[in-house]
C-alpha positions in Angstrom: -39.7 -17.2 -55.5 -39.6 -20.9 -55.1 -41.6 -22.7 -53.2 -40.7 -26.1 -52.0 -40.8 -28.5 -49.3 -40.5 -27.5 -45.8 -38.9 -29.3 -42.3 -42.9 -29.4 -42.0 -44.9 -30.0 -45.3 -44.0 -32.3 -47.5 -45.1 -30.1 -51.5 -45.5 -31.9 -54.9 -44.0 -31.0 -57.7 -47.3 -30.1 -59.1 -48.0 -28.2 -55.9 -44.8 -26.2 -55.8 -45.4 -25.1 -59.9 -48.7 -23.9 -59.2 -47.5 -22.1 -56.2 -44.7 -19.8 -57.8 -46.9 -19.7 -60.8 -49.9 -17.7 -59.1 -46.9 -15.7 -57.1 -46.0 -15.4 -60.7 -48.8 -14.2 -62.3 -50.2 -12.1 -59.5 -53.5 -14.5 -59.1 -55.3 -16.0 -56.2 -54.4 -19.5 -56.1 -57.3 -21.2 -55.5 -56.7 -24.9 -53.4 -59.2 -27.9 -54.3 -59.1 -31.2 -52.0 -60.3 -33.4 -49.6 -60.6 -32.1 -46.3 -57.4 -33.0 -44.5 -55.2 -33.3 -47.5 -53.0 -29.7 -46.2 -54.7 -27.0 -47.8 -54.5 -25.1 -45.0 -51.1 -25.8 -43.8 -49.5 -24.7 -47.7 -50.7 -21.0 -46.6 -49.1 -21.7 -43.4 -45.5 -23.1 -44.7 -46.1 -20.7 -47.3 -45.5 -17.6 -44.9 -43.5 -19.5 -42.7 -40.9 -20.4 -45.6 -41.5 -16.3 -46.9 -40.8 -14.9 -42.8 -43.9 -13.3 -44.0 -47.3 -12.2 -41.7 -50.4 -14.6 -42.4 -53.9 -13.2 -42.5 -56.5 -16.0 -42.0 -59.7 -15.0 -43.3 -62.0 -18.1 -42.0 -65.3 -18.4 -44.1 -68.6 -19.7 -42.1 -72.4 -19.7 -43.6 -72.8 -16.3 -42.4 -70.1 -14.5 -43.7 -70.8 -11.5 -46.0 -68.3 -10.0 -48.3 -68.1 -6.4 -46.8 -66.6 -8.6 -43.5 -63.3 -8.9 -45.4 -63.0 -5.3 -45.9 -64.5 -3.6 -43.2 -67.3 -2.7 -41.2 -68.9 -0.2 -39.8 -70.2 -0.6 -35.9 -73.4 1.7 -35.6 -74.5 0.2 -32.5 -71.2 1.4 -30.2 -71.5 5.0 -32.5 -75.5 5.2 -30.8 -74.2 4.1 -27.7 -71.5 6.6 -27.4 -73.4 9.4 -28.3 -75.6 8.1 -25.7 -73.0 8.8 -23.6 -72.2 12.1 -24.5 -69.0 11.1 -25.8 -66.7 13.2 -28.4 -65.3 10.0 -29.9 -68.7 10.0 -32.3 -67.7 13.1 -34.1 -64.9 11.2 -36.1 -66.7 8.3 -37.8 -63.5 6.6 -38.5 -63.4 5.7 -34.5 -66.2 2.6 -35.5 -64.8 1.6 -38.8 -63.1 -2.1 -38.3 -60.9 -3.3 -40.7 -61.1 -6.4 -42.3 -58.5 -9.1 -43.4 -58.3 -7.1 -47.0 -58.0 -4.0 -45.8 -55.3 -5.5 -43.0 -53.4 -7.2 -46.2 -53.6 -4.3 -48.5 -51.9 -1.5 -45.5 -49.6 -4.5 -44.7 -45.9 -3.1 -44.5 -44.6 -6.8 -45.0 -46.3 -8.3 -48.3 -48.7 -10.9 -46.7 -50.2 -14.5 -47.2 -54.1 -14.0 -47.2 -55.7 -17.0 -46.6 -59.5 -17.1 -47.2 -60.0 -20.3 -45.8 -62.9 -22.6 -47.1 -64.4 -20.4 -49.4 -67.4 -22.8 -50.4 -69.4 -22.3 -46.7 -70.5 -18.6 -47.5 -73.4 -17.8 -49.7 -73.2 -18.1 -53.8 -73.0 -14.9 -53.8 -69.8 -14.0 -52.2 -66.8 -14.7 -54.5 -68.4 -12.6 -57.1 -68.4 -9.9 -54.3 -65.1 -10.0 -54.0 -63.9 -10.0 -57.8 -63.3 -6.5 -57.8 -61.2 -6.3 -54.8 -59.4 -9.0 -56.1 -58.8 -8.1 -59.5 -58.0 -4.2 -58.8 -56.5 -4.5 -55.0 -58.6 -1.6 -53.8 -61.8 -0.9 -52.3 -63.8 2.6 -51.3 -65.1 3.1 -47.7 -68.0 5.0 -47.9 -68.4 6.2 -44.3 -65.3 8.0 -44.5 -64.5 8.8 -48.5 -61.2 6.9 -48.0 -60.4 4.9 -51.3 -57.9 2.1 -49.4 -55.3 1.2 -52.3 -52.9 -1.8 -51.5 -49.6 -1.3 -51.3 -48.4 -4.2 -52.6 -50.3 -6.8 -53.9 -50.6 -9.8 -51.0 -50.2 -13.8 -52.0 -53.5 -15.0 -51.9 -54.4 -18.4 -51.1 -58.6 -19.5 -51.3 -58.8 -23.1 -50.1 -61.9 -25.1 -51.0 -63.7 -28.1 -50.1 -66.1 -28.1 -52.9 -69.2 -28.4 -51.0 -70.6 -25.9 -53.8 -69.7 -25.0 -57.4 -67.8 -21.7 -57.5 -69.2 -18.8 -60.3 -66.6 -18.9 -63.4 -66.2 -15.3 -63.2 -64.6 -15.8 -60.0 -62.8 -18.8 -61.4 -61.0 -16.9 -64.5 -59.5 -14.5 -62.1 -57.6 -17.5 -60.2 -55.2 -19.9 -60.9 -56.4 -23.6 -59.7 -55.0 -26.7 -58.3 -56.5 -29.7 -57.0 -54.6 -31.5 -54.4 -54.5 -35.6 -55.4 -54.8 -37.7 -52.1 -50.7 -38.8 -51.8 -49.5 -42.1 -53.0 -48.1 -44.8 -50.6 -44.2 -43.1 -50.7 -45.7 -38.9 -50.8 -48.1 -40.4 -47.4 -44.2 -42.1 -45.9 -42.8 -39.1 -46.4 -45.4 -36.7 -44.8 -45.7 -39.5 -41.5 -41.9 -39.4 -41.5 -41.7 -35.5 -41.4 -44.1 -36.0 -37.8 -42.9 -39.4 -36.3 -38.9 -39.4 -37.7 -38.4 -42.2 -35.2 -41.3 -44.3 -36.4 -40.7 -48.2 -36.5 -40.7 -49.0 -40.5 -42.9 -52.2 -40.1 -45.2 -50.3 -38.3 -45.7 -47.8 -40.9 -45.8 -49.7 -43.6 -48.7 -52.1 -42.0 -50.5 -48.8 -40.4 -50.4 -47.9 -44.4 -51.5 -51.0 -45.5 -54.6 -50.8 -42.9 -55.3 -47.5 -44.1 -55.4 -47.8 -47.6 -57.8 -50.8 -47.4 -60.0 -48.8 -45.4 -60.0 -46.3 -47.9 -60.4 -48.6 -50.7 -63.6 -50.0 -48.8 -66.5 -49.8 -51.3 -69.7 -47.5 -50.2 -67.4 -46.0 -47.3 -69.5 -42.6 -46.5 -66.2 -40.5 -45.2 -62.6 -41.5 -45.9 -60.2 -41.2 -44.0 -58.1 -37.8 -44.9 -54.2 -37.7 -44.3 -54.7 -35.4 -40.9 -56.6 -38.7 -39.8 -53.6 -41.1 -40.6 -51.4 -38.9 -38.5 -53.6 -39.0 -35.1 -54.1 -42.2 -35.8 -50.4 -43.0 -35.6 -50.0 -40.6 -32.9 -52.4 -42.9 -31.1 -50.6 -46.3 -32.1 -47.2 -44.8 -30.7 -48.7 -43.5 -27.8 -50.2 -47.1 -27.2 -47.6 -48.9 -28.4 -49.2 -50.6 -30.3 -47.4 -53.4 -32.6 -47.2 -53.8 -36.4 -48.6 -57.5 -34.9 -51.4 -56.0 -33.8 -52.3 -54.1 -36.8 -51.8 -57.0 -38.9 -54.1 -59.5 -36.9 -57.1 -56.3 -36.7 -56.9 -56.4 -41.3 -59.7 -58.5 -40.5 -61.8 -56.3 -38.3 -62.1 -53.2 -36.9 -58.6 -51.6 -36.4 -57.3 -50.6 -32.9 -58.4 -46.9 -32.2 -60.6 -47.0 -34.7 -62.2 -44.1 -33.7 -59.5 -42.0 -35.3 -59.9 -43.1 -38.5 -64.2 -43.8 -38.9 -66.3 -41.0 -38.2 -70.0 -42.1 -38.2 -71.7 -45.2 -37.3 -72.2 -46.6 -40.6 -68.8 -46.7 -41.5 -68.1 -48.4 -38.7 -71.3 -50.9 -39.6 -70.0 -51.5 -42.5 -66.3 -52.3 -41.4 -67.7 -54.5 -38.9 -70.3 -56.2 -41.9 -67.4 -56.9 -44.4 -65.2 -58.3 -41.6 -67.5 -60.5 -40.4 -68.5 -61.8 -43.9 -64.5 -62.5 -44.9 -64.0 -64.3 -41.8 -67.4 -66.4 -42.5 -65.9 -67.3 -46.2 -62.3 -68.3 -44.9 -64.2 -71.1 -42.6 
């Protein structure tokens, strides 16, 4: 396998190597980044560009290990019986599979994504090492042991709200995606707005850089954020002029880009205090 660029999503060099290297290697690749910066998406491209299924396995603050492989629903097995029902002799009627268990049956080797790893408790990577590492799991309720098939292409994304156990790291191979240059950040606009007036992207990028550049900025703006941003501009019309005259102040549709009020403040602060020293 080689995974490169798509008509969609635009793939370093260093991205693409650490790609087929984990296919390679038969790892989970684990994805570090700012939010925004496509870690998402590569799982997406990736089974796109493979014609492959993709199994998104979306991590929240609550979510417990067992959750990826399966669970057992007790309450519907008391209310059945309840019921009088004959589905509760066969306990395998209230086991649910998970998005392991999905990827390891899969007739089609899969993408798993386990999407923002970080939210769940500390606790849950090192719950999953096993699976990971061996690709198979027991269910207890029923005595199956569930074995996969063929191992699945694993993508774990991260924002790195927490520090991951290096047990769990040594099992994966890791890349950190750098926020794109000026040219990588064309490219990627290009692949969304083709028709896109030159002067107005390279102003919009000139904006948008500054703004990240902004000393004590609490949230920077994220490539995802560039994009509505221009999405807004074209739908506006809105004129490389425009932009130009706004490097002073707070740009039009700001709203897009700053996302609390004391990055705006701030914006607002600095501009007024450049405008003071050009008088």
């Amino acid at each position: 396998m080689n995974f490169s660029s798509t008509e969609n999503y635009i793939v370093s060099d260093e991205l693409s190597l650490a790609v087929n290297a984990a296919v390679t290697l038969e790892k989970p690749l684990l994805i570090k980044g700012e939010p925004g910066t496509g870690k998402t998406k590569l799982a997406e491209e990736l089974a796109a560009s493979l014609n492959t299924p993709l199994l998104r396995w979306q991590i929240k603050s609550t979510t417990k290990a067992q959750q990826g492989l399966y669970e057992y629903d007790a309450v519907s097995r008391l209310r059945d019986s309840q019921l009088g029902s004959d589905k509760v002799h066969d306990i395998a009627n209230y086991i649910r599979s998970g998005k392991l268990w999905q990827a390891f049956t899969a007739e089609q080797r899969p993408v798993l994504l386990i999407d923002e790893i970080d939210k769940a408790d500390i606790e849950f990577p090192n719950d999953l090492l096993h699976e990971l590492d061996q690709m198979e799991f027991h269910v207890y309720e029923t005595g199956e042991q569930i074995v996969a098939k063929q191992r699945p292409i694993v993508i774990i994304t991260s924002n790195n709200e927490k520090e991951l156990p290096d047990a769990f790291l040594r099992r994966c191979f890791f890349h950190y995606i750098r926020f794109p240059d000026a040219d990588t950040l064309r490219d990627i606009v290009q692949v969304h707005y083709p028709a896109i007036q030159q002067k107005l992207l390279s102003t919009a990028l000139e904006v948008f850089f500054d703004l990240r550049d902004t000393p004590n900025l609490k949230k920077k703006p994220s490539t995802s954020e560039l994009i509505d941003w221009l999405k807004l501009l074209l739908a506006e019309d809105i004129p490389a002029s425009t932009l130009q005259q706004s490097q002073d102040g707070l740009m039009p549709m700001f709203g897009a880009l700053l996302k609390n009020e004391q990055d705006v403040q701030l914006v607002e602060k600095l501009a007024f205090m450049a405008r003071r020293q050009q008088r």
